[in-house]
N, C-alpha and C positions, 0 to 999 in steps of 0.2 A: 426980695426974691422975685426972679421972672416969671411971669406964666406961661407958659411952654403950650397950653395945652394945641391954641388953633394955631399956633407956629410951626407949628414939633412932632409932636405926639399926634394930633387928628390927623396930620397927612400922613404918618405914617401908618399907624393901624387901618387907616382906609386902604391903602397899599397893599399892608397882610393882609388883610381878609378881599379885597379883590383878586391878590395874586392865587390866595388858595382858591378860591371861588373858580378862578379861570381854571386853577391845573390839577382840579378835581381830585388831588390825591397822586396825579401823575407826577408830581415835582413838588420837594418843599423848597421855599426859598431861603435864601441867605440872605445875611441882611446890607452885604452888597449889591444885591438884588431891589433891595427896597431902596438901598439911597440911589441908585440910577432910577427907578420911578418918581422920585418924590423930588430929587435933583438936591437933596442935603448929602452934607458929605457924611463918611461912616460912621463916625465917633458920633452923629449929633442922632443917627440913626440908633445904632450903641445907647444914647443916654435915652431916647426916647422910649425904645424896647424894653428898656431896665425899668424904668418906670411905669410900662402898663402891664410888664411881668408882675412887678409888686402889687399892684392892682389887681391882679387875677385874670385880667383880662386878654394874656397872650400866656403862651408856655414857649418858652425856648430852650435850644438846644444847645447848651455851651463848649467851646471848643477850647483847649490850648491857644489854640490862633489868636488871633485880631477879631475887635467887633465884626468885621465884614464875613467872615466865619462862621458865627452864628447861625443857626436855622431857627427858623420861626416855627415849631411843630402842631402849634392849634390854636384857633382864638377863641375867645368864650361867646356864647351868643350874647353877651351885654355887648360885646365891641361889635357886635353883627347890627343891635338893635341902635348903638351909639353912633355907626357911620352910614344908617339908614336903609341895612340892606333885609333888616325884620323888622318889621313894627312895631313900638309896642304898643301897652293896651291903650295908654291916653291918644295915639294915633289912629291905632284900630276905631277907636269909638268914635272919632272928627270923621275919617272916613266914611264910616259907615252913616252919622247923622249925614253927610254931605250928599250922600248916593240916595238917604231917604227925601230931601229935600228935590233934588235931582226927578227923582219918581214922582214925587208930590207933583213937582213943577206939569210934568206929562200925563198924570192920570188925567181922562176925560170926565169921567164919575165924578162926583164934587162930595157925596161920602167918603168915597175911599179917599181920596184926597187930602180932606180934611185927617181922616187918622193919619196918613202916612204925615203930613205935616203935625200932629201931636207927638206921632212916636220918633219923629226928628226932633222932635223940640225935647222930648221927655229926655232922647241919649244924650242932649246938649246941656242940658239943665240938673234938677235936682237927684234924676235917677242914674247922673253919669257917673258916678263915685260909686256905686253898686255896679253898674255895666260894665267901669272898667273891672271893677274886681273878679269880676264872673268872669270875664273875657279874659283878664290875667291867668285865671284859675284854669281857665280852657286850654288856653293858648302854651303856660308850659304843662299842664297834663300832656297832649298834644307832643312835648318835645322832651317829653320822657324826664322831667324834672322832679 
């Protein structure tokens, strides 16, 4: 069996969730719509959509018609978090240690320093498996999960 995903499927669902992203609820797309973005022809956009429907990860709108027909009606925030346009918490926390690091680098104070470099080190290290969880916890609190 193929693997489709960075063939297929990633460009496409990047597509959904950009296309909704741009047309804010003004336009859903079809999924001729998406094989002119991604430049695959219907049917592979068709297999692709069917398969991260199954996944949960899109909701579509099925027509009598042809794949091309189809609407793409909402993606799930995993496909939001999966083509990079939410973070999630294992990202949030590199981030966030990278920006403590970052501060470290520029505190003139060599106390404070030194903490902001421990508490970079601590999200990087043993307490990032609790950080990410809390930050997980935040984060869909946050998106009404």
């Amino acid at each position: 069996m193929e693997n489709t995903w960075a063939s297929r499927d990633l460009p496409v669902l990047n597509a959904m969730v950009q296309y909704l992203d741009d047309a804010a609820g003004a336009m859903i797309p079809e999924l001729r719509d998406i094989a002119e973005i991604t430049g695959l022809e219907v049917i592979e956009v068709g297999k692709a959509a069917l398969a991260l429907e199954s996944d949960g990860l899109v909701e579509l709108g099925k027509t009598a018609g042809g794949h091309g027909t189809w609407s793409v009606r909402r993606v799930a925030g995993e496909a939001r978090r999966l083509v990079g346009q939410w973070p999630s918490a294992e990202q949030f926390v590199d981030e966030v240690a990278q920006r403590l690091r970052a501060a470290a680098d520029e505190e003139p104070d060599p106390e404070r320093r030194g903490r902001l470099r421990e508490l970079a080190s601590s999200a990087g290290d043993v307490a990032r498996n609790v950080f990410v969880d809390v930050t997980a916890s935040v984060i869909s609190r946050q998106m009404g999960a």
